[in-house]
Residue, then its C-alpha position, 0 to 999 in steps of 0.5 A: x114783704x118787709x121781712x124777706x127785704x130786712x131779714x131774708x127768708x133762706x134756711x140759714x137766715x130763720x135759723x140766725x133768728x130762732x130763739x133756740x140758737x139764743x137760748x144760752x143768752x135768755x135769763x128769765x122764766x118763760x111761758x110757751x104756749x102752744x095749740x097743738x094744730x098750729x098750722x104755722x108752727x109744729x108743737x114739736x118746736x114748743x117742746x124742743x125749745x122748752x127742752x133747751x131751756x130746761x137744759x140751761x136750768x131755765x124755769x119753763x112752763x109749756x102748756x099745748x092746747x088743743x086747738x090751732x094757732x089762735x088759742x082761746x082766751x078761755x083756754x088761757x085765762x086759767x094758765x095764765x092768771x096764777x103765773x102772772x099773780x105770782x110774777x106781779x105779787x106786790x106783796x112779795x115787791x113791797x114786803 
């Protein structure tokens, strides 16, 4: 696989690249989305990050779903569209 060639798949080498070892260089809102039976990826590393981002006085939101990697659309339409309507409010850009 290409990335055990250009990144490396060690311990240290996916800690080098975790965004929580990052977090202190992040400088906007952020959205974690996350199903709670993910089989790649604990629910546990959602909420530490969101806890580490909280830390820094960082606006996050963290929604789990209940379901597995792939969430639903209709699970994220309704989280999703306020967010992104208050982001991308042209009234607030052109006024």
């Amino acid at each position: 696989m290409a990335i055990e060639k250009e990144a490396g798949v060690s311990s240290e080498d996916f800690l080098v690249r975790s965004a929580l070892r990052h977090v202190h260089k992040i400088q906007s809102e952020t959205v974690l989305l996350h199903g709670r039976s993910d089989d790649r990826a604990p629910v546990s590393q959602a909420e530490l990050f969101s806890e580490a981002l909280l830390d820094v006085c960082l606006p996050v939101t963290l929604r789990v779903f209940e379901c597995g990697h792939d969430i639903p659309r209709e699970f994220l339409q309704p989280v999703l569209r306020p967010i992104l309507k208050r982001i991308f409010d042209t009234d607030k850009i052109y006024n």
